[in-house]
N, C-alpha and C positions, 0 to 999 in steps of 0.2 A: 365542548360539543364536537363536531365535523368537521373535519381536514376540507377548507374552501375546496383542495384541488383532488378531493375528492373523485369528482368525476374523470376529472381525468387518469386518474390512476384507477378507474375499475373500466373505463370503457377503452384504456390503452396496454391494458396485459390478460393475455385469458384467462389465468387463474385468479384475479380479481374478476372480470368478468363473471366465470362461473362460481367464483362464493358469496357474490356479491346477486346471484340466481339471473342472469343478463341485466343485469339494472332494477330488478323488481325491491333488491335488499335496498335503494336508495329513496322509498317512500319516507317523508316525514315522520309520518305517523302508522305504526303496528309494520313495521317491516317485514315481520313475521309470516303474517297474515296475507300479506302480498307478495312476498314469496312463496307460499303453498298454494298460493290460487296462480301462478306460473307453473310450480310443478303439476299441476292437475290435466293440460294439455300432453306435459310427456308423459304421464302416468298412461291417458288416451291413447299415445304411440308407443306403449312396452307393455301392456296390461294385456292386449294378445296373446303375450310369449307364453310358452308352456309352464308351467310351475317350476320347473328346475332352472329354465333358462333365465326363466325373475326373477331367481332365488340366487343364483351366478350374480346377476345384472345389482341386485341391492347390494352382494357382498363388493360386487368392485368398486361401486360406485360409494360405499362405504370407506375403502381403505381407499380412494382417490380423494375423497372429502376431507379424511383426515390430514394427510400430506396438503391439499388447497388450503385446507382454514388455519395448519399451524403455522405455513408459509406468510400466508396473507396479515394471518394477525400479527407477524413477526414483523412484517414490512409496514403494518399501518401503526406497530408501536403499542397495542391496543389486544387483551386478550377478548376474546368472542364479541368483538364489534358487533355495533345493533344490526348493521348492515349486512355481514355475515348471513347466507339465508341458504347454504347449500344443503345444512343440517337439517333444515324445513325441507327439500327435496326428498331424501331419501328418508326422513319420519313420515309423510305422506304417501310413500310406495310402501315402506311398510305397513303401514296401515292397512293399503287397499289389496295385499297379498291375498292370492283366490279369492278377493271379495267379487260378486257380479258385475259386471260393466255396465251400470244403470246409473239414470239420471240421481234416483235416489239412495243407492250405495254412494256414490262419489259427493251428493251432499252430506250424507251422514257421518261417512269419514274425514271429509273436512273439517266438519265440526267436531267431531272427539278428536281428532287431533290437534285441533288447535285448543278447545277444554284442556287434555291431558298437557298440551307444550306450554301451554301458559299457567295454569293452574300449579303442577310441579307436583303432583301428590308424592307422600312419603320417599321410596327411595328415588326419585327421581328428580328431587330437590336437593338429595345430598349428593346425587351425582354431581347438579350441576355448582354444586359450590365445593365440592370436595378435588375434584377429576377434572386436572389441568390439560393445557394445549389441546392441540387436533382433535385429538383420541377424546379429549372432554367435553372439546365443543359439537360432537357429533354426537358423542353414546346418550348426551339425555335426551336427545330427538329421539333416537335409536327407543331409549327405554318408553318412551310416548307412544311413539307408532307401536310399539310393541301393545303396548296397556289400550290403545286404539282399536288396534285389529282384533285381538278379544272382543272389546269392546263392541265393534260393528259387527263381526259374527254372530256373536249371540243376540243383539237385536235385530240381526237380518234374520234368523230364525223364529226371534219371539214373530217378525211381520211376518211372517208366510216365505222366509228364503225367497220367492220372486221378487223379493225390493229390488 
């Protein structure tokens, strides 16, 4: 199971800190899931920025995840720990890319991304068992949010695009 001193080793270094999503990756149960409902308030404070500068914003915070989760899982011994959840951060920005800033896009999108992050459809199940370290614990988030954002656009159009 869980390293007891756990806690202390994500709330005593920052980059456990941030892969560990501030503490949200330390839920019991669906870590996941409580890490994307953590990333849903910063999405709230980057979801302003212009297309290009969100699109800057996912790609850094993409190659800084990668470097965080190969490090982290390097030091907890453990590839893609349950607790691991910064991969849930930036699969849930991408998801919400140009989507509208509404109550009911940011629900819709939560929910196809966590369908798509859990569920693994086709290539995104072989990502995530094929596609080692950082770069593997990030891309099938990557591939979700990707299959997400699709996803919520074309149902924010079948609803009238004002969801």
């Amino acid at each position: 199971m869980f390293d007891l001193s756990i806690n202390r080793r994500v709330f005593g270094n920052w980059r456990h800190l941030l892969a560990f999503g501030f503490g949200s990756g330390l839920a019991k149960y669906a870590p996941g899931t409580f890490g994307t409902l953590v990333a849903v308030p910063v999405f709230l404070a980057i979801g302003h920025l212009p297309a290009w500068l969100y699109a800057i914003t996912i790609l850094a915070t993409f190659a800084l995840g990668v470097w965080i989760c190969e490090t982290v899982s390097r030091d907890l011994g453990v590839h893609d720990h349950g607790g691991i959840v910064f991969d849930e951060f930036v699969g849930f920005w991408i998801t919400m890319f140009m989507a509208p800033m509404t109550v009911t896009s940011v629900a819709l999108g939560f929910a196809l991304f966590r369908l798509f992050d859990i569920w693994k459809p086709g290539p995104i199940r072989w990502i995530d068992r094929h596609v080692q370290g950082g770069f593997g614990i990030m891309i099938d988030d990557v591939a979700a949010g990707v299959l997400a954002c699709i996803s919520l656009h074309v149902l924010l159009r079948a609803l009238g695009a004002a969801a």
